[in-house]
RORO-368615 format. One record per residue (C-alpha): residue number from 1; residue in one letter; z, y, x. Coordinates in Angstrom, 1 decimal, decimal comma. Each point is the difference from the previous one (the first is absolute). Layout:
<nodes>
<pos->NUM code->A up->Z north->Y east->X> .
...
</nodes>
This chain:
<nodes>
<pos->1 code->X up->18,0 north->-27,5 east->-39,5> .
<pos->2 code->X up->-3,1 north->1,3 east->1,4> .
<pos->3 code->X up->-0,3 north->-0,1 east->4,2> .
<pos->4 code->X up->-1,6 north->3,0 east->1,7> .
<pos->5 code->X up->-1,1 north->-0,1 east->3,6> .
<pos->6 code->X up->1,3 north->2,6 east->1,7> .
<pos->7 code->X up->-2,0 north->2,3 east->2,2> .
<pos->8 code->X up->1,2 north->0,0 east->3,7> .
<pos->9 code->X up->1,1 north->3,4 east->1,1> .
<pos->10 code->X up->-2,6 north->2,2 east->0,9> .
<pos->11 code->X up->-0,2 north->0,6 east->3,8> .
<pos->12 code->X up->-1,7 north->3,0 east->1,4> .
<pos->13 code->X up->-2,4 north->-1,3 east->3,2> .
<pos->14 code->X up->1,2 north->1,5 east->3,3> .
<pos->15 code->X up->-3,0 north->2,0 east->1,6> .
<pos->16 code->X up->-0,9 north->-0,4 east->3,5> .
<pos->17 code->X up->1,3 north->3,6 east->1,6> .
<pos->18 code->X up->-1,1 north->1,3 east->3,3> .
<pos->19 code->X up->2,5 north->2,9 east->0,4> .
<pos->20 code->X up->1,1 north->1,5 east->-2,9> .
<pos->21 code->X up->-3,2 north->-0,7 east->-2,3> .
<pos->22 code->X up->-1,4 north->-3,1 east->-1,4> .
<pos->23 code->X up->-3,2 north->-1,4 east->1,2> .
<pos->24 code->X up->-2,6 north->0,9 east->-1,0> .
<pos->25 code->X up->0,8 north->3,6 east->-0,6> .
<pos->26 code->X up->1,5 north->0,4 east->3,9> .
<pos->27 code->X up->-3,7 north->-1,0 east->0,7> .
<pos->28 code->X up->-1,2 north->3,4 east->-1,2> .
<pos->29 code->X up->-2,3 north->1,6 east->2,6> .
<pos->30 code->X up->-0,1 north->-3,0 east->1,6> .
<pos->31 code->X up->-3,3 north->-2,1 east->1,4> .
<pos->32 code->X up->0,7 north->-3,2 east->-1,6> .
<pos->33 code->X up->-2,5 north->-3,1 east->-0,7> .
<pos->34 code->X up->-0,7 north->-0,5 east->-3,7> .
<pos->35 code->X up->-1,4 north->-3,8 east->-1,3> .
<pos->36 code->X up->-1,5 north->0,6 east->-3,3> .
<pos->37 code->X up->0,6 north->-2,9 east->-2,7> .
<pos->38 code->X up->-2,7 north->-2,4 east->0,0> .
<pos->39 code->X up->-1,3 north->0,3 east->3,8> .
<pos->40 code->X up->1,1 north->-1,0 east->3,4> .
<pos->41 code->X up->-1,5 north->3,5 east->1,5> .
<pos->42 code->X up->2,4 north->2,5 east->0,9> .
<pos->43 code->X up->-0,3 north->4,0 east->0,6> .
<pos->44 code->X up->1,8 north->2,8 east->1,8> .
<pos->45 code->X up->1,0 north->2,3 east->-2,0> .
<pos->46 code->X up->2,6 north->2,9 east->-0,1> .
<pos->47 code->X up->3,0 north->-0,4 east->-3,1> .
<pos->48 code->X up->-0,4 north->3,2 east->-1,6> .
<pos->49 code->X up->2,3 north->-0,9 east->-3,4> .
<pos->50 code->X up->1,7 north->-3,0 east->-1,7> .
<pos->51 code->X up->0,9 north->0,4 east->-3,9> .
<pos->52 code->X up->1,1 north->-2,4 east->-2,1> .
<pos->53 code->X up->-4,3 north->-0,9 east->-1,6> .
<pos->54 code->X up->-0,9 north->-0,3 east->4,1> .
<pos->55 code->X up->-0,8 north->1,9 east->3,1> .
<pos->56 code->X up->-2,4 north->2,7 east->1,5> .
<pos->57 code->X up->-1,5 north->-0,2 east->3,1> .
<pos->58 code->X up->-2,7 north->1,5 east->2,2> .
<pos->59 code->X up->-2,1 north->-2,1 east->2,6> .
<pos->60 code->X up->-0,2 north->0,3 east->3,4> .
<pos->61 code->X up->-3,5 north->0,1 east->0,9> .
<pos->62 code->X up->-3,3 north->-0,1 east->-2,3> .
<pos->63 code->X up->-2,2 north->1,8 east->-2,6> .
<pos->64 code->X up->3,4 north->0,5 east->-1,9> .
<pos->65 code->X up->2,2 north->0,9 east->2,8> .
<pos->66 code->X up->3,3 north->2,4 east->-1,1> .
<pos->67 code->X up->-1,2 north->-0,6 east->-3,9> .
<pos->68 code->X up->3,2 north->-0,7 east->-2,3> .
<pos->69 code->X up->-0,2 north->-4,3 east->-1,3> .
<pos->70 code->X up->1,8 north->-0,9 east->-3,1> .
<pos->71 code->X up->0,5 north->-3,6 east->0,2> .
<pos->72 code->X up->2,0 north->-2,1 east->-3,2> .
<pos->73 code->X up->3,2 north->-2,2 east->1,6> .
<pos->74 code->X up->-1,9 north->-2,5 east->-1,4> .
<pos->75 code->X up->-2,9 north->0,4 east->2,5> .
<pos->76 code->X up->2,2 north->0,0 east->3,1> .
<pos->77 code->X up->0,2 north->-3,6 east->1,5> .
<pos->78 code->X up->2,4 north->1,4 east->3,0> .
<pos->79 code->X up->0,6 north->2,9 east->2,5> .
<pos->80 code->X up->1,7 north->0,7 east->3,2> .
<pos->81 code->X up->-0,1 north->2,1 east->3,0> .
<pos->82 code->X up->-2,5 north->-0,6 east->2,4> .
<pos->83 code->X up->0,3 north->-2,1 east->3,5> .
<pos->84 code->X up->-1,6 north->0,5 east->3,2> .
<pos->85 code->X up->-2,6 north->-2,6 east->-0,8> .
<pos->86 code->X up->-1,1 north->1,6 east->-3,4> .
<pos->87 code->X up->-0,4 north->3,9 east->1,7> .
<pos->88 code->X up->-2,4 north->-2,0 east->2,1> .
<pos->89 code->X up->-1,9 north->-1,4 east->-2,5> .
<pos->90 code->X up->-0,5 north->2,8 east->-2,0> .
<pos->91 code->X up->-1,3 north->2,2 east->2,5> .
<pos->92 code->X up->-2,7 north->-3,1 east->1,1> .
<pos->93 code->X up->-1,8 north->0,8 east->-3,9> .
</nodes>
């Protein structure tokens, strides 16, 4: 008699929700600060899309202000909205 593991039943992840979508698409149009993977720098930027390969956004300020960003999932360390503290140091550059 051959034993087979048995898979445990497969449980969909409950999303984060802020109203009635889940984060990160409720962030859409949103200023939010974005970490990429592999830095410690951050950057305010506006949430333009999320899709299931990664996001689009545009940046703040700069030489590429309101240009669309394609970035992988893979190359976002974290995100969230911005604090008080973060507005002010992103004005300071």
């Amino acid at each position: 008699m051959a034993l087979c593991a048995t898979r445990p039943p497969y449980r969909k992840a409950e999303a984060f929700e802020l109203g009635d979508r889940p984060i990160p698409q409720a962030w859409i149009g949103e200023d939010l600060v974005l970490c990429r993977t592999g830095t410690d720098i951050w950057e305010l930027v506006t949430l333009s899309e999320v899709g299931e390969f990664g996001l689009v956004y545009t940046y703040k300020s700069g030489e590429v202000e309101g240009q669309p960003i394609f970035v992988p999932w893979t190359s976002v360390s974290w995100m969230r909205p911005p604090v008080r503290g973060d507005l002010e140091a992103s004005e300071g550059e």
